[in-house]
C-alpha positions as CSV (number, residue, x, y, z in Angstrom):
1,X,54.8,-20.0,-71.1
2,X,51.0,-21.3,-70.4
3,X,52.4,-24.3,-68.7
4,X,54.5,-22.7,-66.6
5,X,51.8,-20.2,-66.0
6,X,49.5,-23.3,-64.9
7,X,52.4,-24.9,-63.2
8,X,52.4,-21.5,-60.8
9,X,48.5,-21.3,-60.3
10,X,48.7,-24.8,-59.5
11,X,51.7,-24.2,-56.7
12,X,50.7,-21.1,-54.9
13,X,46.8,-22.7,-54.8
14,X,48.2,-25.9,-53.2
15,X,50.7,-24.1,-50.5
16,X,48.1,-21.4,-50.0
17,X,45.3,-24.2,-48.9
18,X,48.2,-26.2,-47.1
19,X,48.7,-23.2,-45.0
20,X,45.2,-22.1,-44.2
21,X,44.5,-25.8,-43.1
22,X,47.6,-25.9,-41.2
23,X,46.8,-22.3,-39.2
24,X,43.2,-23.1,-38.8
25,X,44.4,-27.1,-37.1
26,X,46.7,-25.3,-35.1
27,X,43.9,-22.7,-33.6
28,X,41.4,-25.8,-33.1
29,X,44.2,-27.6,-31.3
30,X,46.3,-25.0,-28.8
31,X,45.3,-21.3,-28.8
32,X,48.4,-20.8,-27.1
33,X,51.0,-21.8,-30.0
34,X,52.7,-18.8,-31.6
35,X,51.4,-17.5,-35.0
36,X,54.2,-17.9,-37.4
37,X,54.1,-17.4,-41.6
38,X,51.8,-14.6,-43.3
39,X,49.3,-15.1,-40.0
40,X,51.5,-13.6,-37.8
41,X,50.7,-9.9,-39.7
42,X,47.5,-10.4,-39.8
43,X,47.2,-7.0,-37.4
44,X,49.2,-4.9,-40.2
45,X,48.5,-6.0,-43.7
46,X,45.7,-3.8,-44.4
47,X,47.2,-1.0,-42.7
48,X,46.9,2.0,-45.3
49,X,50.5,2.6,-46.9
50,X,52.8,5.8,-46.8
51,X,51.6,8.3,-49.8
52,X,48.4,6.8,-49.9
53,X,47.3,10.0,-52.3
54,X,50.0,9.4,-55.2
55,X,49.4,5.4,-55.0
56,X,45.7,6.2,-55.4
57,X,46.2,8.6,-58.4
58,X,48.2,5.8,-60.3
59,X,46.0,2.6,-59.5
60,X,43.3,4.8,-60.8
61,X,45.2,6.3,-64.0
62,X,45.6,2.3,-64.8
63,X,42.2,1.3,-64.5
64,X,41.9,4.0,-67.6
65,X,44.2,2.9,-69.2
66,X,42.9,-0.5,-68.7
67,X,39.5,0.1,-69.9
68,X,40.6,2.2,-72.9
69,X,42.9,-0.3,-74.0
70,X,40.5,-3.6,-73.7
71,X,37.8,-1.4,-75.4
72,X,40.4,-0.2,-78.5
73,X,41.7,-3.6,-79.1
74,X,38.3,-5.8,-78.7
75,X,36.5,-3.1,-81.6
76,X,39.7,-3.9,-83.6
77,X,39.5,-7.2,-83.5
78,X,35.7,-7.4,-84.7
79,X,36.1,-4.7,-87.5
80,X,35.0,-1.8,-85.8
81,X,38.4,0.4,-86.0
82,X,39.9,-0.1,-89.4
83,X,43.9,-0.5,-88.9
84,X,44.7,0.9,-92.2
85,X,43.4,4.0,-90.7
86,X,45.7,4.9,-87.7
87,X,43.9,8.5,-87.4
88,X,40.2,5.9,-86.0
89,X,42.7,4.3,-83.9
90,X,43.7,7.3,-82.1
91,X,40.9,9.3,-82.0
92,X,39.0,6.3,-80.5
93,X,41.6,5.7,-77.9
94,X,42.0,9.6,-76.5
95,X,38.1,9.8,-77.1
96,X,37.8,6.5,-74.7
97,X,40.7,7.3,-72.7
98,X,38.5,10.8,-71.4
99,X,35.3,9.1,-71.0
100,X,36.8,6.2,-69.0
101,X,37.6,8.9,-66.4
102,X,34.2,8.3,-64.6
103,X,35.7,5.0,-63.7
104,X,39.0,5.5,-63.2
105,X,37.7,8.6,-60.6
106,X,34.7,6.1,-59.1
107,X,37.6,3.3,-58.2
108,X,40.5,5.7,-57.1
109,X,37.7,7.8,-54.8
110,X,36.4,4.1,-53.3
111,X,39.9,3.3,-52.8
112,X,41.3,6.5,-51.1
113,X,38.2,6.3,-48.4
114,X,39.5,2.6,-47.9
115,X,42.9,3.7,-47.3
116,X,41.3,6.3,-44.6
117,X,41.9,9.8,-46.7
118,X,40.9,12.7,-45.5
119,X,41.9,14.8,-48.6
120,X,39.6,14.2,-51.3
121,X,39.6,16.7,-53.3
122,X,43.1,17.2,-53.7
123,X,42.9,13.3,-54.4
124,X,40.8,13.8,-57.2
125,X,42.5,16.7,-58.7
126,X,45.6,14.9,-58.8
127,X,44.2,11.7,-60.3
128,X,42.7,14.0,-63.0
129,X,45.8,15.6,-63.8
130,X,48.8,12.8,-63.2
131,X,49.0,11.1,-66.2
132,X,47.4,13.8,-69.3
133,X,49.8,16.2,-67.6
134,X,53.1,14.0,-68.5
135,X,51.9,12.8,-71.9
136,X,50.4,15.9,-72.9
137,X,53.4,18.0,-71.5
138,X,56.7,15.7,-72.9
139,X,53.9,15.1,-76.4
140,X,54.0,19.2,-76.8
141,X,57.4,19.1,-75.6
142,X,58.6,16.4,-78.7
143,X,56.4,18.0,-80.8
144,X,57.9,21.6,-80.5
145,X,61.2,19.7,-82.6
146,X,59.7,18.6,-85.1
147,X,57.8,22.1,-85.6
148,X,61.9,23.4,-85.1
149,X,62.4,21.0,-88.1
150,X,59.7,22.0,-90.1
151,X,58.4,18.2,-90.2
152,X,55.1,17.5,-91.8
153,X,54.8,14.8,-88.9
154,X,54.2,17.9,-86.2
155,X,51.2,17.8,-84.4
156,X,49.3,21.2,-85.8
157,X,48.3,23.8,-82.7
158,X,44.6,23.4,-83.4
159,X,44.8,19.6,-82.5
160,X,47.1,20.7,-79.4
161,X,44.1,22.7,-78.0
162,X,41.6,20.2,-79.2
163,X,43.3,17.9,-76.7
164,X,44.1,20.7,-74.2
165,X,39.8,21.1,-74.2
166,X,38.9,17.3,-74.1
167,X,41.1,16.9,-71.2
168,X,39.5,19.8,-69.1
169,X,35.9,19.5,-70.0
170,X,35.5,16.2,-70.8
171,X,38.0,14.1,-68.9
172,X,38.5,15.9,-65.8
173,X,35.1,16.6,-64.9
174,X,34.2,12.6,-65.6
175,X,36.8,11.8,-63.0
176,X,35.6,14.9,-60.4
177,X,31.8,12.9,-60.6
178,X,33.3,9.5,-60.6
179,X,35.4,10.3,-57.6
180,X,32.5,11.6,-55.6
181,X,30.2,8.9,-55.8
182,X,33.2,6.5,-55.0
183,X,33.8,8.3,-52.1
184,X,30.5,8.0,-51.3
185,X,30.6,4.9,-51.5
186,X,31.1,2.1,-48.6
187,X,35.2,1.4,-48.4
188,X,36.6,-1.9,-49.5
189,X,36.0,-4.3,-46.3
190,X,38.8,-6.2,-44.8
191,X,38.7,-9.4,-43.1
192,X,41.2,-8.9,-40.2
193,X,41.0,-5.5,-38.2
194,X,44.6,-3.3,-38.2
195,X,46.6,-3.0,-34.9
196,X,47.1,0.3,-33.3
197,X,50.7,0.1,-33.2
198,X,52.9,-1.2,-36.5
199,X,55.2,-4.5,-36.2
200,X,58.7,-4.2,-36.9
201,X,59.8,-5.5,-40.4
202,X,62.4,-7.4,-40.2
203,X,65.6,-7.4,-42.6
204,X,64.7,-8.6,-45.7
205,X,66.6,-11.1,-47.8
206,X,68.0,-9.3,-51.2
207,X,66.1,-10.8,-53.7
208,X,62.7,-10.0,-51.8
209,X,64.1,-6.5,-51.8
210,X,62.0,-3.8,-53.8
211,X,64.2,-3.5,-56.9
212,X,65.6,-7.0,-57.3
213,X,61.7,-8.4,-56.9
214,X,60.9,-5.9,-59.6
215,X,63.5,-6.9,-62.1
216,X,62.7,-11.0,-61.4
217,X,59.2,-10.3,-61.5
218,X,59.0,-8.5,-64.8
219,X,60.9,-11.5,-66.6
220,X,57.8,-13.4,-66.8
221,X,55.3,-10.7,-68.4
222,X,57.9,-9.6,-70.8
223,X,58.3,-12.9,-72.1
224,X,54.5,-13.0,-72.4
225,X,54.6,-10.7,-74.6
226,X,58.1,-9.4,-76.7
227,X,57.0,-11.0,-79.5
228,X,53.9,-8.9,-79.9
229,X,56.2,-5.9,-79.1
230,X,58.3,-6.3,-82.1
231,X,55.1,-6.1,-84.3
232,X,54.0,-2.9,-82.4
233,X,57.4,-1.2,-82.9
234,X,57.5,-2.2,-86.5
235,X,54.1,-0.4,-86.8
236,X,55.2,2.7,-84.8
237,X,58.7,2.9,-86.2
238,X,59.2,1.4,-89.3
239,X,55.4,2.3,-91.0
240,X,53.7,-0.9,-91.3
241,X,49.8,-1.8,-90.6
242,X,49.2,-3.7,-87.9
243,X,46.7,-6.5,-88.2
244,X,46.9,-9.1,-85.4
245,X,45.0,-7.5,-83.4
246,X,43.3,-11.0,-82.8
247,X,46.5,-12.1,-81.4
248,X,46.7,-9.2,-79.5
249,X,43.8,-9.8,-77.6
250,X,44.8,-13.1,-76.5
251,X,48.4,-11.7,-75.7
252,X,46.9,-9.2,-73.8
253,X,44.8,-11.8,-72.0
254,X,47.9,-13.4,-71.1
255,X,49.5,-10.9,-69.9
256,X,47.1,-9.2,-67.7
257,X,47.0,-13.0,-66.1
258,X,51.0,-13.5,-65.8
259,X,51.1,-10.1,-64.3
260,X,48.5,-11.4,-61.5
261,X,50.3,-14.6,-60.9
262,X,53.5,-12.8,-60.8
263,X,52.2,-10.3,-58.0
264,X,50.3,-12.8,-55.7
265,X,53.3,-14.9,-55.9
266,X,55.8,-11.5,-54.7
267,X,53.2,-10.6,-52.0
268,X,52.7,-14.3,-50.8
269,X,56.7,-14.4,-50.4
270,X,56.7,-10.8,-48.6
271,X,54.3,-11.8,-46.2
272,X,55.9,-15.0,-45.1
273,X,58.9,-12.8,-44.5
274,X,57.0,-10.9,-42.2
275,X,56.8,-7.9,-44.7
276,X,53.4,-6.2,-44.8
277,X,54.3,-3.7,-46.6
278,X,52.6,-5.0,-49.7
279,X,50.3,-1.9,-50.7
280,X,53.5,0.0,-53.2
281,X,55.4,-3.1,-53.3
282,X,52.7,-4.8,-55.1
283,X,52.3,-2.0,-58.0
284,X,56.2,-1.6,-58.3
285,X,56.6,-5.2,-59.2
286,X,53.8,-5.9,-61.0
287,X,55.3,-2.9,-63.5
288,X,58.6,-4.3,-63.7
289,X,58.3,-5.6,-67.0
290,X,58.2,-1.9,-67.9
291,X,61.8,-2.0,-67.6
292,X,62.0,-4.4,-70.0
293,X,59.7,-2.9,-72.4
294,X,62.6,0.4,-72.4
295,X,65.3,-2.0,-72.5
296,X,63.6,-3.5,-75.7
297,X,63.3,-0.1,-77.0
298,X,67.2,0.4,-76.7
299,X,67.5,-3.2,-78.3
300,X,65.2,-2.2,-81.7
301,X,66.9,1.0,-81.8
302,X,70.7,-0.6,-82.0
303,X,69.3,-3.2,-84.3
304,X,66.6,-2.4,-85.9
305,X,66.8,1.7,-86.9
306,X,69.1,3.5,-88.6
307,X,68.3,6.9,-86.6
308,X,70.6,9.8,-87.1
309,X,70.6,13.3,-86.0
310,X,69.7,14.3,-82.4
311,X,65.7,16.2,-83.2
312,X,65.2,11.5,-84.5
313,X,66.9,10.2,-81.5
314,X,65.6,12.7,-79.0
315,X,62.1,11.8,-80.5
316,X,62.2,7.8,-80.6
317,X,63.2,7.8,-76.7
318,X,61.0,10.4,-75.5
319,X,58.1,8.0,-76.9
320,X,59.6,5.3,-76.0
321,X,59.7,6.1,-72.8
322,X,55.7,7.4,-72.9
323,X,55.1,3.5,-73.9
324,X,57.4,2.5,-70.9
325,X,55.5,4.4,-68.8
326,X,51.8,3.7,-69.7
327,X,52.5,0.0,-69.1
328,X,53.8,0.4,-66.1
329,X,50.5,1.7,-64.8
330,X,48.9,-0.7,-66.6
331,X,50.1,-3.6,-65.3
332,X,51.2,-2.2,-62.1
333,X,47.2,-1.6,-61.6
334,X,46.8,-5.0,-62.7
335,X,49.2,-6.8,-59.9
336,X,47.9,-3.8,-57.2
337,X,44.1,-5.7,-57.8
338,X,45.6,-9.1,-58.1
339,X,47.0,-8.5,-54.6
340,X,44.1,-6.9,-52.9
341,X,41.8,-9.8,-54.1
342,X,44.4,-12.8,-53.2
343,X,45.2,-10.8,-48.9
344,X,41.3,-10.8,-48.9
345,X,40.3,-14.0,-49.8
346,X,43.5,-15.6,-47.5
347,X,42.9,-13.6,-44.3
348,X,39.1,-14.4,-44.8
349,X,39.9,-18.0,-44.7
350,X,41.8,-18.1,-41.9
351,X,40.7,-18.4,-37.9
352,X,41.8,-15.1,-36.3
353,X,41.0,-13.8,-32.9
């Protein structure tokens, strides 16, 4: 998996150069020769996508996640967060999760006034409310069965309004502050100015299609990292400790840099099919390994459990899918950065009149 992680960085470095010195002979040597390749959108790639607000509320939801996660698993590696205690773990990660909302609101606020919103506080209030609202509404949801069932593994209604505080006192108004002073803030500048009227994209070949890209795409970061997964779901599921935390931090490492590669590489192909529509398509791939993720969870649950009874089955995939879901933010915020960075740096290198 390294190698053929180095064997990409190596590639996409060597044709990206290629191509910059190829575009910027060309201009030297005939103004008049047609732009062709990723140059000829120059005029549309930073054009601000359709549905800017929603993109904006989940690139900023996985920064949060992002920070709380790198945060949880580096204090578990040195010591910090005892992993015979699962009660630390999770108190530290919702504790971090609401106090990483000043910079999850400070990046989502910097980058809706880069993508030209005019609506930010409805921005804001969405990005506050997007992802506690879905955990916390299917948590109390799959809780209510196990209070049905009388299970001593229900969360009491005390801790349910413990959250139900954090969230509105503590987490929310960290992301209203951090959202105003990224607004504030001066927008992400681009290297190439955006024409007044949009190209036409042409038809697209079907594996650079959305869904197909996704489902290729998320091969690689999965394979990062399914062996890690089977230690997590043995933890969750089958009540073990989990210690490698040490190996999760490199995993993790590897991961966040197979998800990059993974989404420059998409983008770089989009672009050279005259597709500038990279904004979503960038997120949605870069969280395709999330399908994989839920497609492991059906695997472990055919193979591994022996779940019976609706309330158990109801429970495992209503979690499952939470997990599903958090990492598609995750890396989809990962791959949505990756992007951004790698147009920037290309455009900027490039001779463009």
């Amino acid at each position: 998996m390294k190698k053929f992680a180095g064997f990409l960085s190596v590639t996409i470095v060597r044709t990206v150069r290629r191509d910059i010195a190829q575009y910027n002979r060309d201009d030297e040597e005939d103004d008049t020769l047609e732009e062709t390749g990723w140059k000829l959108v120059h005029g549309d790639v930073f054009r601000p996508p359709p549905h800017q607000m929603i993109l904006v509320n989940m690139v900023g939801t996985g920064i949060q996640l992002l920070g709380m996660s790198a945060i949880v698993v580096v204090c578990a590696m040195l010591g910090m967060l005892s992993p015979a205690s699962r009660g630390s773990l999770m108190s530290a990660a919702v504790f971090l999760f609401c106090f990483m909302g000043l910079v999850s609101g400070y990046h989502a606020g910097r980058l809706y006034k880069t993508m030209k919103g005019r609506n930010p506080i409805r921005c804001a209030v969405q990005t506050a409310t997007l992802f506690p609202s879905l955990i916390l509404g299917a948590g109390f949801l799959l809780n209510f069965f196990l209070i049905v069932k009388n299970s001593s593994g229900a969360v009491p209604f005390g801790t349910m309004i413990a959250l139900l505080i954090m969230w509105f006192c503590i987490d929310m108004p960290l992301i209203f502050l951090g959202f105003y002073f990224g607004y504030r803030k001066q927008p992400f500048t681009h290297p190439v100015r955006t024409n007044q009227i949009p190209r036409q994209v042409p038809e697209q070949v079907w594996y650079l299609r959305l869904i197909p890209s996704s489902l290729i795409a998320g091969v690689l970061p999965f394979g990062a990292m399914f062996i890690e997964l089977f230690f997590i779901f043995n933890a969750i599921w089958e009540n073990q400790f989990y210690y490698l935390f040490g190996f999760l931090f490199i995993v993790s490492i590897i991961l966040a840099i197979s998800t990059a590669q993974i989404s420059v590489v998409a983008t770089y192909f989009s672009l050279c099919a005259e597709n500038y529509r990279w904004w979503w398509r960038s997120f949605v791939i870069s969280g395709g390994s999330a399908f994989y993720v839920m497609a492991y969870a059906v695997f472990y649950y055919n193979t591994k459990l022996s779940i019976d009874g609706f309330v158990p089955t109801v429970l495992y995939f209503g979690y499952s899918s939470l997990i599903a879901l958090t990492f598609f933010f995750m890396t989809g915020t990962i791959g949505f950065y990756a992007s951004h960075f790698f147009l920037t740096k290309i455009y900027a290198a490039v001779k463009i009149d």
